[in-house]
C-alpha positions as CSV (number, residue, x, y, z in Angstrom):
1,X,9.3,12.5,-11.9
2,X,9.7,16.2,-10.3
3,X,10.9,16.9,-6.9
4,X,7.8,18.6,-4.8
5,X,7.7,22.0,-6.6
6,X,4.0,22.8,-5.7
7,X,1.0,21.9,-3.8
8,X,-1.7,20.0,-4.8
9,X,-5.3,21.1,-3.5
10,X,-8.5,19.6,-3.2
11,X,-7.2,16.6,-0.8
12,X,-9.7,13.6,-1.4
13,X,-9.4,9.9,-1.8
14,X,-10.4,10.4,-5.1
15,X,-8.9,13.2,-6.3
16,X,-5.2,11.9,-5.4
17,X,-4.1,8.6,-7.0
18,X,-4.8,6.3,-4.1
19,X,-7.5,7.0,-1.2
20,X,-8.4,4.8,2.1
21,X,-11.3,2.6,2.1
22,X,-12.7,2.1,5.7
23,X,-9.6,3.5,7.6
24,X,-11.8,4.8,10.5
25,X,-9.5,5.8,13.9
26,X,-11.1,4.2,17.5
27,X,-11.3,5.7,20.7
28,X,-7.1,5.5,20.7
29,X,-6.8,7.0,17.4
30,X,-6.0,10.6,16.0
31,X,-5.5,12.1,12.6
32,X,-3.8,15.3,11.3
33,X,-3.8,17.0,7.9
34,X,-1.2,19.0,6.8
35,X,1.0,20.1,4.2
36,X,4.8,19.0,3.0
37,X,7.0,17.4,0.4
38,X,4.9,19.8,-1.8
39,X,1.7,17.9,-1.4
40,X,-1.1,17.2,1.4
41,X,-0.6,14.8,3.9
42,X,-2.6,12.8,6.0
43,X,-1.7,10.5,9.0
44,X,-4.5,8.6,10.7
45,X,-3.9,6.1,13.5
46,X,-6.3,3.9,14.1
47,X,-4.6,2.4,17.3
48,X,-2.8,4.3,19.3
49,X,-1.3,1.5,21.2
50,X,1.1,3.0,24.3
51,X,1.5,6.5,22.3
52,X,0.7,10.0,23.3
53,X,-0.8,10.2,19.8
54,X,-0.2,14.0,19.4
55,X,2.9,13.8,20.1
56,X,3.6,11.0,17.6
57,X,1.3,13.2,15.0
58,X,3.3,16.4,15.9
59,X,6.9,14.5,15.8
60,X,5.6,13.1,12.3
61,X,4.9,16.9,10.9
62,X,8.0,18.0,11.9
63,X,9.8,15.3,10.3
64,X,8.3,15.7,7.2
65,X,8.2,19.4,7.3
66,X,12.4,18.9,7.6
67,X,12.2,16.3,4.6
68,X,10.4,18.5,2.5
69,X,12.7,21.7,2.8
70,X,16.1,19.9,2.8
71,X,15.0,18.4,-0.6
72,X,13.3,21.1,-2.4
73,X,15.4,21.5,-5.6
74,X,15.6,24.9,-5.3
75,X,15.8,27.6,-2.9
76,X,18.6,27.3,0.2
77,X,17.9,23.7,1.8
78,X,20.9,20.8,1.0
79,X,19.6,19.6,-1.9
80,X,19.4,22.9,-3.5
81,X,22.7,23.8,-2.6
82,X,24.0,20.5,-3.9
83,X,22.7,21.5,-7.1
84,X,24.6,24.9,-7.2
85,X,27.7,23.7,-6.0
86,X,27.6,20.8,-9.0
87,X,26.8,23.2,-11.4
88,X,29.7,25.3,-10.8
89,X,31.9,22.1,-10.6
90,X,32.5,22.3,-6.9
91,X,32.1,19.9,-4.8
92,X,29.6,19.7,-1.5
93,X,29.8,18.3,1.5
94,X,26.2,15.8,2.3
95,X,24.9,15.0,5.5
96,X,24.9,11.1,5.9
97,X,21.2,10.8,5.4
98,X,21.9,12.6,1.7
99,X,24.1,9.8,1.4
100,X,22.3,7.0,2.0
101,X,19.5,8.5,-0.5
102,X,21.8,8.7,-3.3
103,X,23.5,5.1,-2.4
104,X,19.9,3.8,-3.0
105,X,18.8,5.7,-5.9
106,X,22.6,5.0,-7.4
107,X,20.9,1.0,-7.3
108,X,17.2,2.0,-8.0
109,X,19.1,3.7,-11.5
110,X,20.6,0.6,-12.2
111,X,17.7,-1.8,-11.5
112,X,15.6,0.2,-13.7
113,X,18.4,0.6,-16.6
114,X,18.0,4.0,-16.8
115,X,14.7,4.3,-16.0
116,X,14.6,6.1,-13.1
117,X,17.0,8.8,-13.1
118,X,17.2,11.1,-10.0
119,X,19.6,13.1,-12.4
120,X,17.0,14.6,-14.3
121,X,16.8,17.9,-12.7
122,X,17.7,20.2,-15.9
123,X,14.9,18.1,-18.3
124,X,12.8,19.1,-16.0
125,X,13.8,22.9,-15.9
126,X,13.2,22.9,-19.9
127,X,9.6,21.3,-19.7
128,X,8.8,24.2,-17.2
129,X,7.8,21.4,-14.7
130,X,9.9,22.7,-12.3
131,X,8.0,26.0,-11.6
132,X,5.5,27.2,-9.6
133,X,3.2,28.3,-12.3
134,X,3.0,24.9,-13.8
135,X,3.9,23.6,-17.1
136,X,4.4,25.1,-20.8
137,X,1.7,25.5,-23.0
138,X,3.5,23.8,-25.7
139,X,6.7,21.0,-26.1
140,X,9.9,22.6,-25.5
141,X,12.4,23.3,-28.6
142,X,13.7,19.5,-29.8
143,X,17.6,21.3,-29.5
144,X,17.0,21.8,-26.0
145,X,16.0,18.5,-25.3
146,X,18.8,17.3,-27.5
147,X,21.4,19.2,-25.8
148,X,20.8,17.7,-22.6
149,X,20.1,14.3,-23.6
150,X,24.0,14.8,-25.1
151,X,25.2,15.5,-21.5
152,X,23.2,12.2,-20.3
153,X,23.9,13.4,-16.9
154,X,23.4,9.9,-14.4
155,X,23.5,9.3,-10.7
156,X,26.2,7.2,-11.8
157,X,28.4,10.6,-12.8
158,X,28.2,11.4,-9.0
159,X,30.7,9.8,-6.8
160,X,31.6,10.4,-2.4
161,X,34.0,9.7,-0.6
162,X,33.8,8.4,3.3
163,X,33.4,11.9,4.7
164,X,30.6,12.2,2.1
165,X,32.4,14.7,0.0
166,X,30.1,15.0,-3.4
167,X,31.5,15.8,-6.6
168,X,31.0,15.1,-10.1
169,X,32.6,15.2,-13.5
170,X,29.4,16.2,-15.4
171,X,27.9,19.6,-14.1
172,X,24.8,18.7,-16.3
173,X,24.0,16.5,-12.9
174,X,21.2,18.4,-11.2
175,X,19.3,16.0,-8.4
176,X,15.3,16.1,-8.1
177,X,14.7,13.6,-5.6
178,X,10.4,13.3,-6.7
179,X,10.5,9.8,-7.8
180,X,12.3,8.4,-4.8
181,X,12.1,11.1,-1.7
182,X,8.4,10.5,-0.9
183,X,8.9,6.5,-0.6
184,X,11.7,7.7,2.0
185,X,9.9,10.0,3.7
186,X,6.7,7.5,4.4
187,X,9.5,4.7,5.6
188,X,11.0,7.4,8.0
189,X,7.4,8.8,9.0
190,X,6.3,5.1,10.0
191,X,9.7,4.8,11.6
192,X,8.9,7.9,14.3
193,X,5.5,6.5,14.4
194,X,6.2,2.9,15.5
195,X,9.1,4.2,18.3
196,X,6.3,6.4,19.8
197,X,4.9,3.2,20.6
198,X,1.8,3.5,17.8
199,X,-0.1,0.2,16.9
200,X,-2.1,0.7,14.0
201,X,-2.0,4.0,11.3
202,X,-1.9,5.0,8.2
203,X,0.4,7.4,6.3
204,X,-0.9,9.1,2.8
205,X,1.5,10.8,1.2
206,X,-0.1,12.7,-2.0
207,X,-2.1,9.1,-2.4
208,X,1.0,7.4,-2.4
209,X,0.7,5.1,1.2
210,X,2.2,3.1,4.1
211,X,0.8,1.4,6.1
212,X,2.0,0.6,10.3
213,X,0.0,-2.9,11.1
214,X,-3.2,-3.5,10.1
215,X,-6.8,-3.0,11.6
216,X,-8.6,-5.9,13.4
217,X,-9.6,-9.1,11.4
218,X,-8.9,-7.1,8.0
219,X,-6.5,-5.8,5.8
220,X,-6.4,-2.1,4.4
221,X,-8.6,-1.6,1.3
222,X,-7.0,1.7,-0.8
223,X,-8.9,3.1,-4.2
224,X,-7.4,3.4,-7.4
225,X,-8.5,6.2,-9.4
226,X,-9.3,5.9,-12.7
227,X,-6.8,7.9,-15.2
228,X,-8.9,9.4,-17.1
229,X,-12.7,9.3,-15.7
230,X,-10.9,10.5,-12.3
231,X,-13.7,7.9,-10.5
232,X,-12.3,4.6,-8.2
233,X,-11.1,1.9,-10.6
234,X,-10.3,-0.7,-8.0
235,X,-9.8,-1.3,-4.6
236,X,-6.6,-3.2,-4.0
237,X,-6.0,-4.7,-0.6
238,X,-2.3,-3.7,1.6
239,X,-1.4,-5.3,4.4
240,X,0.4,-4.4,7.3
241,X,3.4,-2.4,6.6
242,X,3.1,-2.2,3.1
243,X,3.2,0.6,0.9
244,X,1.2,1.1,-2.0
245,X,2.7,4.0,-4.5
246,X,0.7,5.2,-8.0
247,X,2.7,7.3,-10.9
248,X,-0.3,8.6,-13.0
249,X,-0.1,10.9,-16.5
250,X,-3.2,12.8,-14.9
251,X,-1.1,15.0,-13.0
252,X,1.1,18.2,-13.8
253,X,-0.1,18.0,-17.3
254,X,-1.0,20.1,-20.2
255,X,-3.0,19.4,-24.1
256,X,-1.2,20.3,-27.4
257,X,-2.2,19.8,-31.1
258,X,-4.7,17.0,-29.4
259,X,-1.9,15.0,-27.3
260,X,-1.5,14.9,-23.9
261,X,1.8,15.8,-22.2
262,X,2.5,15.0,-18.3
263,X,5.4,15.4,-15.8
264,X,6.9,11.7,-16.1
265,X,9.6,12.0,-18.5
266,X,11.6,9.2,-20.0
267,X,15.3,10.0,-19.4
268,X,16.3,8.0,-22.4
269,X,14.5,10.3,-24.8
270,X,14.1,13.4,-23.0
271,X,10.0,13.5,-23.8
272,X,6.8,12.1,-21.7
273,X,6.9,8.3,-21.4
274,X,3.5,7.5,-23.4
275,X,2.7,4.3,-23.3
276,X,0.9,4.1,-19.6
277,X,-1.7,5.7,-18.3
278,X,-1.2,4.8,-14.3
279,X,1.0,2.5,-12.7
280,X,0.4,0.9,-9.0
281,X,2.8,-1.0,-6.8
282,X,2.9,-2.9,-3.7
283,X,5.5,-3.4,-1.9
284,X,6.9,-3.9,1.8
285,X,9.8,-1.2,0.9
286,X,8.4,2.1,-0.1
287,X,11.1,3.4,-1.5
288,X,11.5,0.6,-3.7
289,X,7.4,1.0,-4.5
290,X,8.0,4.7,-5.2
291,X,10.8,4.8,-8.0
292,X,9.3,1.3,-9.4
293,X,5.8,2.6,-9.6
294,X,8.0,5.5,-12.1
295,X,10.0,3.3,-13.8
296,X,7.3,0.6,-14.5
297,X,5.3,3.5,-16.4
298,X,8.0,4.7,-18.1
299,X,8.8,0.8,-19.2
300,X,5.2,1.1,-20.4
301,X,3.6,-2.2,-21.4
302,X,5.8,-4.1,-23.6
303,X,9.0,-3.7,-20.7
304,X,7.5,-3.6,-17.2
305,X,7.6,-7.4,-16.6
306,X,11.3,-7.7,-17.7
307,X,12.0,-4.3,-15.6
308,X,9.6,-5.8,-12.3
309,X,11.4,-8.7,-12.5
310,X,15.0,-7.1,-12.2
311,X,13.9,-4.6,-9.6
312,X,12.3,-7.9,-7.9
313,X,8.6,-6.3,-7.9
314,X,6.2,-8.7,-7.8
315,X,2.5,-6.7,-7.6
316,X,2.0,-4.5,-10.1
317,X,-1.1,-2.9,-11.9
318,X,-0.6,-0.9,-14.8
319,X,-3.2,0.5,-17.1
320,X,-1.8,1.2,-21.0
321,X,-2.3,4.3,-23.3
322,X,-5.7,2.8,-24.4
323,X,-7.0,2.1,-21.1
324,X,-5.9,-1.8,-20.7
325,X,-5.3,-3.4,-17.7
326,X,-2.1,-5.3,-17.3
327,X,-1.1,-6.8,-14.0
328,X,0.7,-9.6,-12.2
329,X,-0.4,-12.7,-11.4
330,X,0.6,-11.9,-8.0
331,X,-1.5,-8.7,-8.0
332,X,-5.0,-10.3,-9.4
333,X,-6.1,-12.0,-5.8
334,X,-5.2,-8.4,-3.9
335,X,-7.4,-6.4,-6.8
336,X,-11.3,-5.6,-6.7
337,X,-12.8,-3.7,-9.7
338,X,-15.5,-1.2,-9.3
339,X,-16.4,-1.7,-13.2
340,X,-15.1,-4.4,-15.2
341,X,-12.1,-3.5,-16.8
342,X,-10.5,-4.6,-20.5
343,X,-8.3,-6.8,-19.4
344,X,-4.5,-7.8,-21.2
345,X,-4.3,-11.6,-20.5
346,X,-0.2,-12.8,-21.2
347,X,-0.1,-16.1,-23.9
């Protein structure tokens, strides 16, 4: 869980976590590629409806475009300066879109006990995930991980009042809004999409989707990559206006004494979560798919049913440490396997 430090190249289905199957764009449609939110994008409409569809496509970049630099950890956009102004034990004063974010991710926190932790900002300044040059080459000192994990800065340490005033008690607090901003930003691209008057599209964020309607007579087919052989797993099937979100331990990652160290770190212990390999998540709120697709993996799979159930997530695919496929019973009916899978089957 890191807040869109750097780009990610080579844009395929396959080389993200989640690709389309079979979105092809008719005579109304149009499509734009592009970069933000420290990934590539891709918005495809497949029916344009009673849109000027470049408009729609060129409102959508700019939208993002703003997301992307006002919530960039770092640097001089709100978020950043959030960040320094907590630090120092100041206090800031957040637009009321800032606001609402935190409100949300306040009640994703609790859902997830802990889970997901928007918080996180400095853990992920010691595992060098935060930089531009990628990842250590080794585990960071145990002290430093201790020291911060003795702060146990929270969204919960944050509090506002009505003129949306920020302050907080604990200047360990330093936001990265990664496991929770690109779940907004898909909702508020979708949002622009549909008051341009668009029928039918698509919106890709990284791999992680939304979908606006549905094509004719069918739903939306996306692939799920396979964690480790980087091939399509499965196709799972979205329908209209659902979002369909992937955390992975494929990306952001680096090898040491033989074990494997990713990005998604466990709040509650400071280190990797390592039980989960990929988790998917469908859901008709994508920011609720987003930090549950994160929190699920870091519940790993002895936890993620009790922690779906409380964050009321009901399709859910998650593949283990050893390559097992666990999933709801809601989930099996929307999931086709390219190559038949081990499967975990609850007593």
């Amino acid at each position: 869980m890191s807040g869109f430090p750097r780009v990610r190249s080579g844009f395929t289905a396959l080389a993200l976590g989640l690709g389309l199957f079979g979105c092809q764009a008719d005579e109304q449609g149009a499509e734009s590629r592009f970069t933000a939110l420290g990934t590539e994008v891709e918005i495809a409409i497949a029916d344009g409806g009673d849109a000027d569809t470049e408009a729609a496509l060129a409102d959508a970049r700019e939208r993002l475009k703003q997301i992307g630099a006002a919530w960039y950890p770092y640097g001089d956009g709100e978020l950043a300066q959030l960040n320094k102004k907590l630090a120092a034990g100041k206090s800031f004063q957040g637009s009321p879109e800032l606001i609402t974010l935190l409100e949300r991710a306040k009640e994703m926190e609790r859902l997830s006990e802990g889970r997901f932790n928007p918080a996180i900002g400095g853990l992920i300044e010691v595992w060098g995930f935060s930089t531009a040059d990628g990842p250590l080459d080794e585990p960071p000192e145990a002290d430093a991980i201790e020291q911060w994990l003795e702060r146990r800065p929270r969204t919960q340490d944050l509090r506002w009042d009505a003129a949306g005033t920020i302050s907080t008690s604990n200047d360990a607090v330093q936001l990265d809004l990664g496991g929770i901003g690109k779940g907004y930003a898909a909702q508020q691209t979708i949002t622009l999409l549909r008051e341009h008057g668009v029928a039918v599209g698509i919106v890709n964020l990284g791999g992680d989707i939304l979908t606006l309607g549905s094509p004719a007579d069918r739903s939306w087919r996306i692939g799920v990559r396979d964690p480790r052989e980087g091939t399509v797993l499965a196709a799972v099937e979205a329908h209209a206006n659902e979002a369909v979100f992937t955390s992975g331990d494929y990306e952001r990652t680096f090898i040491h004494e033989d074990r494997r160290y990713h990005h998604i770190l466990d709040p509650t212990t400071g280190y990797p979560a390592m039980g989960s390999r990929s988790v998917t998540v469908i859901h008709d709120d994508a920011v609720l798919a987003d930090v549950a697709a994160t929190s699920l993996f870091i519940a790993g799979p002895e936890h993620w049913r009790d922690v779906a159930d409380r964050m009321g997530v009901e399709h859910v695919l998650l593949i283990d440490r050893e390559g097992v496929v666990h999933m709801t019973e809601a989930m099996e009916p929307r999931v086709e396997f390219m190559q038949e899978p081990e499967l975990h089957r609850s007593e």
